[in-house]
GUVEXZA-964846 format. One line per 10 residues: number of its first residue (from 0); their letters; for each residue z, x, y of C-alpha. Coordinates in Angstrom, 1 decimal. Layout:
<sites>
NUM> a> Z/X/Y; ...;
</sites>
This chain:
<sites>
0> xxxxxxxxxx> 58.0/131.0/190.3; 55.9/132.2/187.5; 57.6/133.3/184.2; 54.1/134.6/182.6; 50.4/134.8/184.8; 48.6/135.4/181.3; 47.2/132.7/179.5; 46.9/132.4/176.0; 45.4/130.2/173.2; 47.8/127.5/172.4;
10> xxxxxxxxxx> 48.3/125.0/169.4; 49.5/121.2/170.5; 49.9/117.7/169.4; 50.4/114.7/171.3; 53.4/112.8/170.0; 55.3/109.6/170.7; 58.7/111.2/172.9; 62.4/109.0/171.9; 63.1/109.6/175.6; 60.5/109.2/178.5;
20> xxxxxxxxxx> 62.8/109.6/181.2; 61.9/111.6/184.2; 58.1/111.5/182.4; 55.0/109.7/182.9; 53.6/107.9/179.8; 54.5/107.3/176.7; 51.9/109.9/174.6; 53.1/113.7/175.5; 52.0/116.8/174.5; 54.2/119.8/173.1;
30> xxxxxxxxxx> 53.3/122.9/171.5; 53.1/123.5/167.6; 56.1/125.4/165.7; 55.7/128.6/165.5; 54.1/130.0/168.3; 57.1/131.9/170.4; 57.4/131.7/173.1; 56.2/128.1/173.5; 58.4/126.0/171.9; 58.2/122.7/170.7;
40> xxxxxxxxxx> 60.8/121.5/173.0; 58.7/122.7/176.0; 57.1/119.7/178.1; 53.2/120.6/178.2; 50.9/119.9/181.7; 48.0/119.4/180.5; 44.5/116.8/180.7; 45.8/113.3/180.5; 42.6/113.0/178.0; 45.0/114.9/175.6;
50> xxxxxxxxxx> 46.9/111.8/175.4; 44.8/108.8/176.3; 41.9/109.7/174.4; 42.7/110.4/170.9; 45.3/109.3/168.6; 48.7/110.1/168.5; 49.2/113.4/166.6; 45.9/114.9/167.2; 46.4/118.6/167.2; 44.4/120.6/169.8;
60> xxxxxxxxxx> 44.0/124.1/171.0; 44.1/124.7/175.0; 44.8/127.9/177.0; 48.2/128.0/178.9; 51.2/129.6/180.6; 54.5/128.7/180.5; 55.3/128.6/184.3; 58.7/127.2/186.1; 59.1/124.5/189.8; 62.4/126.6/191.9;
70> xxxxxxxxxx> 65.6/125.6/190.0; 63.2/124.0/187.2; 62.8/124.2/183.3; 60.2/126.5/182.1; 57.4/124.1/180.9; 53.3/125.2/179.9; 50.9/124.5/182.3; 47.0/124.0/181.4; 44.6/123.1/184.1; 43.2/119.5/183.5;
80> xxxxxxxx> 39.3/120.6/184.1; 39.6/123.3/181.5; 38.1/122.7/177.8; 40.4/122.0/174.9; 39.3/121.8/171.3; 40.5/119.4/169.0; 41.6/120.8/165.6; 41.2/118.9/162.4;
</sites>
């Protein structure tokens, strides 16, 4: 079920989450405040280079859509193989 098919430009961070369950890792992704409607509190599917690759709150801009799994949260999906730039 698709909430929104348009992707958009999207500020993140990578970030050290207090609660990991039901996630894989330990580095996560999440969009930057004020950006409505992606939300800080959304979980972010994104390349695992996001996380593994740089340090932990690097910022970086990738292009997403916030999408939703039957009966699941809303969450932003951006394809691994897709270019992200890293924002100083």
């Amino acid at each position: 079920m698709n909430v929104n098919t348009e992707y958009k430009e999207i500020k993140v961070e990578s970030y050290l989450p207090k609660d990991t369950s039901g996630r894989h890792g330990k580095v996560h992704i999440r969009p930057l405040p004020r950006q409505e409607p992606f939300l800080p509190t959304m979980f972010v599917a994104c390349s695992k280079d996001l996380s593994y690759d740089f340090p932990v709150g690097t910022k970086f801009l990738i292009k997403g859509k916030i999408t939703q799994r039957k009966d699941g949260t809303p969450f932003i999906y951006s394809n691994y193989k897709w270019d992200y730039v890293v924002l100083k």
